[in-house]
N, C-alpha and C positions, 0 to 999 in steps of 0.2 A: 728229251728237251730239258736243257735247266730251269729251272722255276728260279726267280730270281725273289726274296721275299725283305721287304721294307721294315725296316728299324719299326719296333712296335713304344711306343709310349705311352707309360699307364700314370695316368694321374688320379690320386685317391683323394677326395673332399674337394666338394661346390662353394666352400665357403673363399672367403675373399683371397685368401692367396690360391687356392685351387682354379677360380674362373680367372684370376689375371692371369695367371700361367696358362692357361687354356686357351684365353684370349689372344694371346702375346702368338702364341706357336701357329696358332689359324691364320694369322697374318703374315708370319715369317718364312714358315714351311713352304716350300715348293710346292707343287699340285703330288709328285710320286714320290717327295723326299723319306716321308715317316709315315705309321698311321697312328692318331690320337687314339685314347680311350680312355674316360673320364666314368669312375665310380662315384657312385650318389643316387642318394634313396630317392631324390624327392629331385626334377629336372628344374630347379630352380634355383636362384643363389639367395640367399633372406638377409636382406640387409640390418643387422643385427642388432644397430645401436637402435634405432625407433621401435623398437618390441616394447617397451613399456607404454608409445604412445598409440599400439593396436592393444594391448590388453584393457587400458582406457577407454577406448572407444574413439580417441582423435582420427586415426587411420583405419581404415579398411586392410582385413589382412592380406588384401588380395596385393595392396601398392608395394609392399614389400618384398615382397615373392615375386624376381626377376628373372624372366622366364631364360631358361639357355638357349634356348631355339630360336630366336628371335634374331641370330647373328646372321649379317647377309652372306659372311662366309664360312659359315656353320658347316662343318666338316667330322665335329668331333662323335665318336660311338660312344654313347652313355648304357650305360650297364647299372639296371634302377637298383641298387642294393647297397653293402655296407661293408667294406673291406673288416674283417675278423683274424686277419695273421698274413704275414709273410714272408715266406721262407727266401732268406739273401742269397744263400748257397744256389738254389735250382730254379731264383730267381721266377718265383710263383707266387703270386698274391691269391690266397685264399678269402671269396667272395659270400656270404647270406644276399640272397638277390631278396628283394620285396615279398617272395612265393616262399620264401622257407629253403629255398632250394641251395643247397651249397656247391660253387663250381670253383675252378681254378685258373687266374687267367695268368698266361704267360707273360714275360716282358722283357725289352733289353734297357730300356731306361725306367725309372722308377722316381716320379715326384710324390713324396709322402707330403698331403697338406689334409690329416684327416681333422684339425681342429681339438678342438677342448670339449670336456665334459664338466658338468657340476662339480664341486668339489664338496664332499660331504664328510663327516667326521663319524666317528662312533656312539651319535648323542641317541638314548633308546628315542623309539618312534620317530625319528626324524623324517627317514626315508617311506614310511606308512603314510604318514602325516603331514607333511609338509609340499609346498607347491613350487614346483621350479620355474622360472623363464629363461631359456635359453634354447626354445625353438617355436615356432609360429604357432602350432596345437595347444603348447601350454597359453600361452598370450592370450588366445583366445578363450581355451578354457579358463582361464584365472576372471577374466572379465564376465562371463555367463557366471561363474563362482559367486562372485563379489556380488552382482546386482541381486542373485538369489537369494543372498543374504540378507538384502535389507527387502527384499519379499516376505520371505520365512518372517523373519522379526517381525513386521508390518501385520501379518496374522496369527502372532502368537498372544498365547491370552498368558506368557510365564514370563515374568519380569527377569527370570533369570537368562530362562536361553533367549530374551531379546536384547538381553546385556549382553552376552556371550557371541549372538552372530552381530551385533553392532562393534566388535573390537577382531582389529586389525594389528597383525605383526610380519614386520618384514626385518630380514636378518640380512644384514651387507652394506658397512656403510662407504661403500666403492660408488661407480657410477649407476651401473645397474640399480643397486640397493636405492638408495637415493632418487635417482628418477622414476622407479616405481613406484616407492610409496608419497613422492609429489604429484605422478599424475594420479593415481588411484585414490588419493587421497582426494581429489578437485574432482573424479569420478561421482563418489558418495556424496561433496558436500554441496553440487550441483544436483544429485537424484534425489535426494532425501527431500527437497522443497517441492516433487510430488509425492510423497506420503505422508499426510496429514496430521497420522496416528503417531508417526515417527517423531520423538524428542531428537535434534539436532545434535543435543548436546552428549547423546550418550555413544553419537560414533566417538571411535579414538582410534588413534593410528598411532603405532607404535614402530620406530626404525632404532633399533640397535646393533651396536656390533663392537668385537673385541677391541677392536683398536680405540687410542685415544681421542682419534682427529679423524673428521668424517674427510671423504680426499684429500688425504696430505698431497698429493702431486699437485693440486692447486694452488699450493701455498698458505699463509696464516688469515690471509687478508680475504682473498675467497673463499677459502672453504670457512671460515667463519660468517661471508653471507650468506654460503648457501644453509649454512645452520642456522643465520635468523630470519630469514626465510620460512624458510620450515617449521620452524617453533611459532612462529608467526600467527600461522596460519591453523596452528593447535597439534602440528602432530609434536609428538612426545619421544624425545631423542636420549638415549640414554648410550653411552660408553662404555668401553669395560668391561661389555658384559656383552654374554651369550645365553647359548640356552642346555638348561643340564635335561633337561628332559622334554618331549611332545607326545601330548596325545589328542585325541579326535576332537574332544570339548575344552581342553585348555595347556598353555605351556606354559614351563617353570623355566626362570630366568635362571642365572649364575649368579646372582644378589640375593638369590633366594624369593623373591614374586612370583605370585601364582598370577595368572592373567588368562580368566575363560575367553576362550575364542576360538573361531569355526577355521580359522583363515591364518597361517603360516606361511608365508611367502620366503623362502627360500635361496638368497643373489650371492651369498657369503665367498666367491671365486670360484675358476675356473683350475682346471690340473687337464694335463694334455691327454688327448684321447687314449683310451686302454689300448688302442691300434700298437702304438708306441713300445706296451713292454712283450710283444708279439714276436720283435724283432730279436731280442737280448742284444740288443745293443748298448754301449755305453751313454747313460743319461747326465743330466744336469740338474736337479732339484725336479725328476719325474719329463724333463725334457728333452728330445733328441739330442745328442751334442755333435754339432755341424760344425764344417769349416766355416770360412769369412764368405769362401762360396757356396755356400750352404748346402753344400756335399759331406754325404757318411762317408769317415776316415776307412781306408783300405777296402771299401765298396765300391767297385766299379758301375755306373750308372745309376748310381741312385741320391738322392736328392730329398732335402725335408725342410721345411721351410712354415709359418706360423704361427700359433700356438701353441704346435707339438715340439717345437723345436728350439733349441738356446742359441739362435744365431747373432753370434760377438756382433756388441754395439762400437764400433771403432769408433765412433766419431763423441763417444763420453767419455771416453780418456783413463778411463778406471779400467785398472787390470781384472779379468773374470766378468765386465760385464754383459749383458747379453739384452736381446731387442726386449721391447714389453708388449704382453701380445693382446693390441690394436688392430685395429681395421686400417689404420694409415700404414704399418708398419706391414701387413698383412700382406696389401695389394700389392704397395713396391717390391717386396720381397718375390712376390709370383711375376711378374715381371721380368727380372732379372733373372730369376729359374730358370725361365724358358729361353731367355737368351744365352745361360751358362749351359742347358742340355742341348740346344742349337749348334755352339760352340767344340763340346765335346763331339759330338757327332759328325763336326764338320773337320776335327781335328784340331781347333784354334785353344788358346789358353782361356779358363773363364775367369768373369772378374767379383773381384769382393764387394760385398753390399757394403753400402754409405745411404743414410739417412738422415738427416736431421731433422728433430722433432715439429713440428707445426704449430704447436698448441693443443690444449682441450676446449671442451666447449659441453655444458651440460643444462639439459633444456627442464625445467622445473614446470613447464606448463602453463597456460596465460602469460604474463608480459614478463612472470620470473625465470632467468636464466644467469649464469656466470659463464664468461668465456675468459679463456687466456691464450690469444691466436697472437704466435711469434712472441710473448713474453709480454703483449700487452694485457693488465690485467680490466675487463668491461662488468657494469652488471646490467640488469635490466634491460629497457627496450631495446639499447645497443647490440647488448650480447644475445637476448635474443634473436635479434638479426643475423649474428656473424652464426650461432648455435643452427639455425635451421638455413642458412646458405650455406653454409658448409657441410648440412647431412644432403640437400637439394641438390648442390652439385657432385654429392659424391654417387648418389645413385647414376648406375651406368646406362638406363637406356630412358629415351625420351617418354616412352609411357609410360614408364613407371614417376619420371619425373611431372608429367601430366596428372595424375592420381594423386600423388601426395598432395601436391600444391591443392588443387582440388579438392581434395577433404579437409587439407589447413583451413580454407576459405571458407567452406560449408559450416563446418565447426567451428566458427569463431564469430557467421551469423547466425545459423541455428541452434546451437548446441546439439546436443545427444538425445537421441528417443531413448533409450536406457532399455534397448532389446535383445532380450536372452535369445542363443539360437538354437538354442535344445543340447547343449551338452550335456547341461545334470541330466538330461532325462535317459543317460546311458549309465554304463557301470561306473564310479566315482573314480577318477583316476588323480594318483601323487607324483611327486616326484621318482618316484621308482619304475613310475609306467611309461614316460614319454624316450630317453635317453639309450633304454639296451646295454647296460652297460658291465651286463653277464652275459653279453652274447661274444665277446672274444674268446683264441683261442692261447694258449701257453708257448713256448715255444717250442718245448718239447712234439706237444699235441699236432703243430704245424708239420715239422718235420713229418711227422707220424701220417698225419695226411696226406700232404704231396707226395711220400712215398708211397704210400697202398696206391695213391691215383697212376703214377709212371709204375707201378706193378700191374695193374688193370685188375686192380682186388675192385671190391665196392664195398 
């Protein structure tokens, strides 16, 4: 009897272009047409932009971690693990599953949406040293961090190390950067009015970063409030400037300052996941380089699409431009994946991505925010409005929008209990520990696998 066997499609990352394309084909698919399979460590999608207001303590980590299984036409096989190579030739994604375990899964379509990793430079101790946000663990550990800081300090009898855990630095003056050390900032200067011992005045918060202009994409007029804002408010904003050196007890700027402190916060960009140079594919400044349909040149089925990937901004009008990688840009783009791998498979032509930008909108915390929705520039209670309706409507499922709004409200009659949930009391972990980002393989290395596997070596 023939075995008749269904087009297999594997989609690699949970994050926003991965669940919209995932989304998109659960809906589109036929009941026998294909079968999904979706790689990802963690069966949830983490809505990314409000990670600075769960390391705060505004949200619960749980509001943002939207669960995959919650679709009523949930159809998709998840495979809990972390795609580490794959071979285009024999058309094999090489998988670390959550258990250590390395397998190989087959496929005839292939959506690469593995996302971005921290972007770190060659500064000594940085990666020892320093703390990243750019997954739900660190959020959380950075806030358990913080508040044990002004613990420690609180019962130190050494003027120094209560100098040293009272000072804050955060590197990145992007979005990220920025809205970290505005909520973390309104963190400390709401807890510190319970401890009694504690001088007020000896927090400092420090946001530097190389560039000139803290978010130029806001233009002159906003990103200059969100810097008096901030200056405002005490934190201490410097430009120009990086950091030539980290260690445990204090970092040295590139101006030459020394500045003790327990706390590195780490937002300085994003570079597309190591997934990316797995393939030897031809990149774009470390980014897949896609058509307009966000398909790999002379690869049959395969497909790459948001952060990892340079897909041309046609609608900016600039020769060699390509998308910026957004959660707006993210979603649309998985979206249309799934309708251009629908297309191929069904035989039809696919079509080229078009976006046009929406605005930004960045939430500072209490009544401070700047938005710029469609080119109108807002600040204040305004923008805070459009800033947290437009994260409110972008999360995808109704509980999750129930939770946020729910601890917006909580937190802005109650405030914070300022409670640690026991991470210091494990091994101290940095930036080097949350991300994996020695666990890919080369391309050479893949090859080398998938063949011993179709040899039946081990």
């Amino acid at each position: 009897m023939d075995t008749v066997t269904r087009p297999r499609i594997l989609v690699v990352g949970a994050g926003f272009a991965g669940v919209g394309c995932v989304r998109r084909l659960e809906r589109r698919l036929a009941p026998n047409e294909a079968d999904v399979t979706l790689v990802t460590p963690s069966s949830y999608q983490l809505y990314l932009p409000l990670l600075p207001q769960v390391a705060s303590g505004v949200l619960t980590p749980q509001s943002i971690a939207l669960s995959l299984r919650r679709s009523r036409r949930y159809r998709t096989r998840i495979i809990p693990g972390g795609a580490i190579g794959v071979d285009l030739k024999a058309k094999v994604c090489v998988i670390r599953t959550i258990t250590g375990r390395i397998v190989d899964e087959p496929y005839d379509y292939i959506v690469l949406a593995p996302g971005s990793v921290t972007r770190t430079f060659d500064i000594p101790g940085l990666t020892d040293n320093a703390f990243g946000l750019k997954t739900l663990a660190e959020a959380a550990y950075i806030r358990d961090h913080v508040i044990s800081q002004l613990d420690l300090a609180d019962a130190s009898q050494d003027p120094a190390e209560r100098a040293s855990r009272l000072q804050f630095v955060v590197v990145g003056g992007g979005y990220a950067g920025t809205e970290t050390a505005a909520c973390l900032h309104r963190l400390t200067y709401n807890a510190v009015r319970r401890y009694p011992r504690l001088d007020p005045g000896l927090i400092k918060w420090h946001l530097i970063d190389i560039a000139p202009k803290l978010m130029p994409e806001l233009g002159e007029k906003l990103g200059g409030s969100a810097q008096e804002i901030l200056r405002r408010r005490g934190i201490e904003i410097s430009l120009g400037v990086s950091i030539e050196k980290a260690g445990p007890e204090e970092v040295t700027f590139t101006d030459g300052r020394v500045v003790p402190t327990r706390t590195l916060i780490w937002t300085a960009g994003v570079v597309a996941s190591p997934l990316i140079g797995t393939l030897g594919a031809e990149t774009v400044r470390g980014r897949l380089a896609v058509t307009p349909e966000m398909s790999l040149p002379g690869q049959d089925g395969v497909f790459a699409l948001g952060d990892a990937a340079a897909v041309p901004d046609l609608d900016k009008g600039e020769e060699g431009a390509v998308c910026p990688p957004t959660a707006q840009h993210a979603t649309r783009q998985g979206k249309l994946v799934a309708d251009n791998v629908l297309a191929t498979l069904r035989g039809e032509p696919p079509r080229p991505y078009h976006h046009r930008d929406l605005g930004l909108v960045v939430d500072l915390g209490g009544r401070d925010a700047v938005s710029k929705p469609l080119g109108v520039e807002l600040r204040g209670l305004p923008a805070q409005a459009v800033a947290r309706g437009y994260h409110w409507s972008a999360l995808r499922t109704n509980v999750a929008k129930t939770r946020v709004l729910t601890n917006w409200a909580l937190n802005a009659v109650a405030g914070d209990d300022f409670v640690r949930t026991g991470f210091q009391a494990r091994k101290p972990a940095k930036l080097k520990d949350f991300e994996y980002t020695d666990a890919y393989m080369t391309p050479d290395e893949v090859a080398e696998h998938v063949g011993r596997t179709a040899r039946g070596e081990t």
